[in-house]
N, C-alpha and C positions, 0 to 999 in steps of 0.2 A: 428450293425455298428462296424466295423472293427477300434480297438482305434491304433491312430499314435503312433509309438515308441519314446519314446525321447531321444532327441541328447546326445551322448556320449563325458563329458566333452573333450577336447586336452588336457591330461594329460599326462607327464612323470614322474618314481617314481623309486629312485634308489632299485634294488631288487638284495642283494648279488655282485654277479660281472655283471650284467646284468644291463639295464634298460629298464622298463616295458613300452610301451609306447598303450595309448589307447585315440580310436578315432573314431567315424563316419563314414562310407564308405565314401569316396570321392576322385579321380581321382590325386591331385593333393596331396593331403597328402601322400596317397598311392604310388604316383611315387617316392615322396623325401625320404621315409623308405626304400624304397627298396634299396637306395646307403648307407645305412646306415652301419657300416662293423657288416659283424657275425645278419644281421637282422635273424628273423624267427619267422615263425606267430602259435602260441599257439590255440589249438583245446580245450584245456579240462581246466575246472574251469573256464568259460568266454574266449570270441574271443577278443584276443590281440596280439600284436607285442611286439618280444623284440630284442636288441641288445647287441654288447658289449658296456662296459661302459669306454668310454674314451672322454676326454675332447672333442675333437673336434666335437662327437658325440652330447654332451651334446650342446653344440656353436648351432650346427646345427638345435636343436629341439628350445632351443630358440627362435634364428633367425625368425622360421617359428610358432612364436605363440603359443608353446605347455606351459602350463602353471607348469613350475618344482616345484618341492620338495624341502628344506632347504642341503639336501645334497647333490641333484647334481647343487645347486646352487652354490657352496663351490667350485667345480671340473673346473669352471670356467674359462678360462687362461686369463692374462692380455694381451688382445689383440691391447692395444692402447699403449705396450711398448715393441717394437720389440729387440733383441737382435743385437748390432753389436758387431760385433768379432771384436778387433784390430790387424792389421795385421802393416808389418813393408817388406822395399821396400829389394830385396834380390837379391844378386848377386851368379849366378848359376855356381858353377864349373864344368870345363869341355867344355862350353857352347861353339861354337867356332865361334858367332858374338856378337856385344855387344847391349847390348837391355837400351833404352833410361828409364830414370827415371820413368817415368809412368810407363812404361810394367813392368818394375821390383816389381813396387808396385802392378802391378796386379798379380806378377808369386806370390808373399806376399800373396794377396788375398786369393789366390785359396789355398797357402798351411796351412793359418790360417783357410780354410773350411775343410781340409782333403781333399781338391781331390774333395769338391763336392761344385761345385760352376757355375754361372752363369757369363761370361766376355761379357757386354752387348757395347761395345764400337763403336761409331762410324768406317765406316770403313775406310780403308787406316790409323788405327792406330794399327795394330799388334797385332788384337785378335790371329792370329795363332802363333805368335812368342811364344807366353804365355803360350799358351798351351805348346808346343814345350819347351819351358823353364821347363815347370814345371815337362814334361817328362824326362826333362835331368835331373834334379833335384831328381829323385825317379827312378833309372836306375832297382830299385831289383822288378818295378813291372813292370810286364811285361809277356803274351805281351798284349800292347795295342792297341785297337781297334779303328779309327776315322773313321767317317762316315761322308759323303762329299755329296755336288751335282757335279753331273759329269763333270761339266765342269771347277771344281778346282782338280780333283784328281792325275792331273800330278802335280799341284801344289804345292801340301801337299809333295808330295815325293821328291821332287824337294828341301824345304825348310828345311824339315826334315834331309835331305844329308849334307845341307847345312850348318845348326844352331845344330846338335845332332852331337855329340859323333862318327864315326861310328857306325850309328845304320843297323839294318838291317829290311832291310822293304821289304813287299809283298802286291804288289797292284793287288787286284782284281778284275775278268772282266767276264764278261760273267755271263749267267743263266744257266750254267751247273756246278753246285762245281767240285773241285781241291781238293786235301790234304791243308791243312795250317802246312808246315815246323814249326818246334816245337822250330826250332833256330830264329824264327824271333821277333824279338824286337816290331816292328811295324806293325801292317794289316791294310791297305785301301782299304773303298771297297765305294762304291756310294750310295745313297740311291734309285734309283731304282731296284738294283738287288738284294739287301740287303734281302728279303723276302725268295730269292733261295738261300741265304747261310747260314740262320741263325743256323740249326742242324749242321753246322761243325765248327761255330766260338763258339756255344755253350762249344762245346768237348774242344775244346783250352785255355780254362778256363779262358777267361781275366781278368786283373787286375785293366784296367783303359779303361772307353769308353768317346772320347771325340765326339761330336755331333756339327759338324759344320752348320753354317746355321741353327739351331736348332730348329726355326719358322716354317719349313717343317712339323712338327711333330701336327701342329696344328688341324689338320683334323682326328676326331678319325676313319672313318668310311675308311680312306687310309689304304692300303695293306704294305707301307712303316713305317706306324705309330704303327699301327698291331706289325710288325715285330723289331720296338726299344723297344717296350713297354716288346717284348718277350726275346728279348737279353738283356735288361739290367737287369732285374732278378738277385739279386746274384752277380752284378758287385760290387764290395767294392768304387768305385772311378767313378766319372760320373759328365765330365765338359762340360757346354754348350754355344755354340759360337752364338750373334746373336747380330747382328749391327741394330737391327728392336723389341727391347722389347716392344712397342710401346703398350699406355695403351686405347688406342681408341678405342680395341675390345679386353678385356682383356681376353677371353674366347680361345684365339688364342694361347697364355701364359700358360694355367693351365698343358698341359701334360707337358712341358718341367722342370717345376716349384715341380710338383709333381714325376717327375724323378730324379731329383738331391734333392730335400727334401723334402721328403712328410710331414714333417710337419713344412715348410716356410706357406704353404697355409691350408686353409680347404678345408674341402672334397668336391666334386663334388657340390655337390647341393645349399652346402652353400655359396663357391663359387662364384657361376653362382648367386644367387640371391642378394649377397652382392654386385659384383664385377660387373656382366654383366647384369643390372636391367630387370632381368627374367623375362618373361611374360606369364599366361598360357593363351595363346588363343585358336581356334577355333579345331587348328589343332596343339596343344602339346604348348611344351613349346619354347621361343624366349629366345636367351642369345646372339644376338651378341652386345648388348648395352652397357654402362660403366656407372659405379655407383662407387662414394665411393673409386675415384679414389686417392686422397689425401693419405688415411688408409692402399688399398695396396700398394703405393709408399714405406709407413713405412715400411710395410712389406717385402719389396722384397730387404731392405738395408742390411739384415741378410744372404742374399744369392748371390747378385747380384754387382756387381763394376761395374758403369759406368760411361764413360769418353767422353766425345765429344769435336770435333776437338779444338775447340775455348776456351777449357779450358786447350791445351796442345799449343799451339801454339808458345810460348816462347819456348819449347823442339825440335821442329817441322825443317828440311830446309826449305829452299820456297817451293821444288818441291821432292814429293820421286817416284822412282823409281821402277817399279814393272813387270816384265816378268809371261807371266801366258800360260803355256802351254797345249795345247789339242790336245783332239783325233784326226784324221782326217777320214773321212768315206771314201772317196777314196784313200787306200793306195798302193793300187797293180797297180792303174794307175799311182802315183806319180813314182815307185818302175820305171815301165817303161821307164819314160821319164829320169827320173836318169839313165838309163844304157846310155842312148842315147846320155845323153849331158857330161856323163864322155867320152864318146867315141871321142865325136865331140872334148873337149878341147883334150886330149890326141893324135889326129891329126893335131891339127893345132894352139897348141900354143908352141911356142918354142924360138927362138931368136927375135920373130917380134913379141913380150909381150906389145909391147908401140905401133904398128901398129895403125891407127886410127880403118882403117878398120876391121881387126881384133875384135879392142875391140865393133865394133858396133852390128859385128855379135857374139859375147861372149855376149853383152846384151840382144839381140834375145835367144838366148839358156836359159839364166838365167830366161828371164820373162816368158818362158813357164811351167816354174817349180815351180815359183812365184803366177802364174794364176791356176794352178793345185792346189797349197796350200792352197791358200785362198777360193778356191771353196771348200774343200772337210773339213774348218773347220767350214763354216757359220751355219751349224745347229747349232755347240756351241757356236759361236758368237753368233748370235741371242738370245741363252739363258741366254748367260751372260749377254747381256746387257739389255734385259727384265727384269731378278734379279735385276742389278741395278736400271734403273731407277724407278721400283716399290718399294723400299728402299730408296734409296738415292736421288731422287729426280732428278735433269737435270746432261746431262751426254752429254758431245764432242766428237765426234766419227770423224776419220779422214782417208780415204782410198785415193784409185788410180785408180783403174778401174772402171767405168760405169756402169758395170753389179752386181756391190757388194753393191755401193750407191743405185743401182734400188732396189735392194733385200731391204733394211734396209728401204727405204720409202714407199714399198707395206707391209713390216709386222708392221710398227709403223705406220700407216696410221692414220691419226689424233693428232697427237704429236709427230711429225716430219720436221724440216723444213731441208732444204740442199741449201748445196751453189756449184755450180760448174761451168764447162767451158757454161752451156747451159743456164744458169740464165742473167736476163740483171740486168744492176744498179739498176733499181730500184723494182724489183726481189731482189736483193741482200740486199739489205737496209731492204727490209719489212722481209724478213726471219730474219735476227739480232734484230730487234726490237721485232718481235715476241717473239722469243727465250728469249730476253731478260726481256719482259714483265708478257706474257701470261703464267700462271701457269700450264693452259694443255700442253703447247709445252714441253717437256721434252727431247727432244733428236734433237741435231744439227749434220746432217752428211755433211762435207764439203771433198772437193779435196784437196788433200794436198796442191797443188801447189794455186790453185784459192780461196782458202780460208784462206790460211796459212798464209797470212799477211793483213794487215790493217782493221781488226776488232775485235770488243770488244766481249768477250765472257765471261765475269766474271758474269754471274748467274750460271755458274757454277764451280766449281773448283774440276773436274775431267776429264781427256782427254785419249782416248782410241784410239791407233792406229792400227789400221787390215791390214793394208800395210804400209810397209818403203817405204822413198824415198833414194835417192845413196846419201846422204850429212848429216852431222850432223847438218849442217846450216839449213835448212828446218824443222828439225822436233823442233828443238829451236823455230823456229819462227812460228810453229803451236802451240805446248807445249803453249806460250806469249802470245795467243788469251785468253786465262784466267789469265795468269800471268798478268795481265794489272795493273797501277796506280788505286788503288779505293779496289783491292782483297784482304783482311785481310785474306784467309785463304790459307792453305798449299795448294799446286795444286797435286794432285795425278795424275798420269804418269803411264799408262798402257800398255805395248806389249804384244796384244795377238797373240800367236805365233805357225804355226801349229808343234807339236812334232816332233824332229828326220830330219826335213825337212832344206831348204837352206836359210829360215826366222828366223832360231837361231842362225845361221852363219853371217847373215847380222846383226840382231839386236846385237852380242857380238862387231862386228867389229866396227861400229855405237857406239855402248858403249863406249868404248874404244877411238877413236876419238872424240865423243861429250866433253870428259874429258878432253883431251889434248886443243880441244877450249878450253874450259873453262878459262885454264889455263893461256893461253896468251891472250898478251894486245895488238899485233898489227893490232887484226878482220883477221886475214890469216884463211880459212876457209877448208877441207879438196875438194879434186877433186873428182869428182865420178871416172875417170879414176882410180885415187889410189886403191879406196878400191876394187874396180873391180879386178884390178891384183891381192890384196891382199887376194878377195875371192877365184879366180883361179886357185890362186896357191895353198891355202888350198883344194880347191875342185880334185886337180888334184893328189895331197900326199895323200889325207888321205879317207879313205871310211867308218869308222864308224861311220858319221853322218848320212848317207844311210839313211831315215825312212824304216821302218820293222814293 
């Protein structure tokens, strides 16, 4: 009779700079060594595993019941006393907008980490300004790299012009690399194509990667995740932007965590089993769970600033303001119709500028190139506002044409209610209620004009508009549907705008009027007539707004 072997204590045993670690075959032990750094399994003088010997190592074997030695008990880290840096709130020379108290304590933040830090803040509170601050702030490194979802990367460039220095920036496109100019300050590039450029932004040697939207990165098994993990190698500086630190599935967290500090966290496995109440079942191991949420709170205080709306609100206006610019996928057809309707004013506006008729057929011409716009930017509408309300929770969306409300309630089909000319009253009444109740409804798309006055909308306090209307008075009084008595918090104010096109021109003009309302007290409200001559006439002087 064949005698059973007996079980091999779970021992670990400091040996030199190594430690010894030895154990009984078994699947689940065997997985967790294997993430263990510098492991390798020993053939001669007895079958064992050894590692390097570093504390987190040791944490790890702990953790998983291996029964230690007096000295790598010693090796220990006091893990229930996290370090916070103090930092101090900093005004950045050079900077060429001025950044509210908060941010300034966050541009602090990041430079009491060295450059390597987590800005976890709610949004519509200027995680990019911060970054951007902190950029201007350390001009000798460079160049640096931000990695964006695509449907902010005109915006990053945009803001970047705006708050830096003269910097010089190159935003990049396409899945075929380019050279990267050796004189640029700045590189943007998206995180879908990011994979096709990484051997050239390698070469460029950067100094500083910042990682927006950083939660993207949570999926090891993505070709985008892949390719940060490869590029940031060797980055000396690595800040990461993410309004969604969110400890619900804190397994979601660990690459970005371990990018910026690999050692805020412990390793993989320890990790997952501490953090994400690890499971080995049938078919491997489960980590999307949360444990132990409290311990890494402490922990991510050494790495991480975060700020939510309701704790800045005394800093805050009622309402901030935010243009966000995109690609459009139909541009050679816009390109078109632009030659067509420079042509047409160029014909037929001249001394008869005040014409009624005139200006009705100049609003024909304009809406064709309006309707062109907003078609050819809805793939990134659509994404953006999918990003938000998966984040941020209920979001007001407010158009003009039919066939853009149709779009937005066949892709949010089920967490969507809409208010328009086709709704009756009591239609109208049960979508507000909903919106305002039901925690699945998360996105109100209303008509500017049929929805933009006389209802409440304050479960949310964000407003996104995909179409202007010709009056600063209307979009005040869509904006209001959340500004309402009872809203405690800032209302964020969104134009998204297709790039290059005749909707940057409307919203600056718009801008610009909204302000002057503002300012007076007799309610005189602007004329669409006006701004119309006023875009006209820009449209008929000037050709560099063209999209190209």
């Amino acid at each position: 009779m064949k005698k059973e072997k007996k079980p091999i204590e779970r021992r670990a045993t400091k040996m030199g700079d190594r430690i010894k670690i030895e154990f009984s075959f078994n699947k689940r032990d065997l997985e967790g060594v294997r993430y263990l750094p510098g492991r390798k399994f020993n053939y001669e003088g007895g079958k064992y595993w050894t590692c390097n010997c570093t504390s987190q190592a040791v944490e790890a074997l702990q953790f998983w019941g291996f029964i230690l030695d007096d000295e790598l008990i010693s090796l220990l880290p006091q893990l229930n006393k996290p370090i916070r840096r103090k930092f101090n709130a900093i005004d950045v020379p050079g900077l060429q907008q001025e950044l509210y108290p908060f941010q300034k304590e966050g541009v602090g933040f990041i430079e009491s980490r060295n450059g390597r830090a987590l800005v976890g803040d709610d949004m519509g509170l200027g995680k990019t300004m911060q970054a951007l601050g902190w950029l201007q702030l350390h001009p000798e490194l460079r160049p640096a790299i931000v990695v964006v979802p695509a449907t902010v990367k005109l915006l990053w460039q945009e803001k970047a012009l705006e708050w830096m220095d003269k910097p010089s920036i190159q935003v990049l496109s396409g899945t075929t690399p380019t050279d990267v100019s050796e004189a640029t300050d700045i590189i943007i590039i998206n995180y879908d194509i990011l994979p096709d450029w990484i051997d050239i932004l390698k070469e460029a040697n950067p100094q500083v990667l910042v990682l927006d939207e950083v939660h993207y990165i949570k999926n090891n098994k993505a070709l985008r995740t892949k390719a940060v993990k490869k590029l940031v190698k060797g980055i000396p500086h690595v800040i990461g932007l993410s309004g969604t630190p969110a400890l619900s599935r804190p397994i979601e967290l660990y690459n970005a965590l371990r990018m910026i500090d690999r050692f805020s966290v412990p390793n993989y496995w320890v990790y997952a089993e501490k953090y994400c109440a690890a499971k080995w079942g049938p078919f491997g191991w489960k980590i999307n769970g949360a444990s132990n949420t409290e311990e890494l709170h402490q922990r991510l205080q050494s790495v991480m600033i975060r700020r939510r709306k309701k704790d800045v609100l005394q800093e805050l206006p009622d309402k901030t303001y935010s243009s966000i610019p995109v690609e459009m996928t139909n541009s050679a057809e816009y390109a078109r119709a632009v030659e067509d309707t420079i042509g047409w004013i160029r014909e037929n506006r001249g001394e008869d500028a005040a014409d009624r008729a005139a200006n009705a057929k100049a609003i024909t011409q304009i809406e064709v190139l309006k309707q062109i716009a907003v078609k050819g930017k809805m793939v990134q509408a659509m994404e953006w506002i999918e990003n938000f309300i998966d984040i941020n929770g209920k979001l007001v969306v407010f158009a003009v044409h039919k066939f853009v409300i149709d779009l937005l309630m066949e892709k949010f089909k089920g967490k969507v209610v809409k208010i328009d000319g086709s709704v009756s009253q009591e239609q109208r009444n049960k979508a507000v209620t909903e919106f305002q109740t039901n925690d699945k409804i998360r996105l109100f798309v209303g008509n500017i004009k049929a929805a933009g006055i006389g209802i409440t909308l304050t479960a949310a306090s964000d407003v996104l508009f995909l179409e202007l209307p010709w009056t600063p008075g209307e979009l005040v009084q869509a904006e209001d549907r959340c500004h309402r008595i009872g809203q405690k918090n800032n209302v964020g104010v969104y134009y998204l705008l297709a790039a290059g096109t005749v909707e940057e021109m409307i919203a600056k003009l718009i801008d610009s009027k909204r302000k002057v309302l503002d300012a007076v007290l007799d309610g005189k409200t602007t004329e669409s007539t006006s701004l119309l001559s006023e875009l006209l006439i820009q449209m008929k002087e000037e050709r560099r707004w063209k999209y190209k």
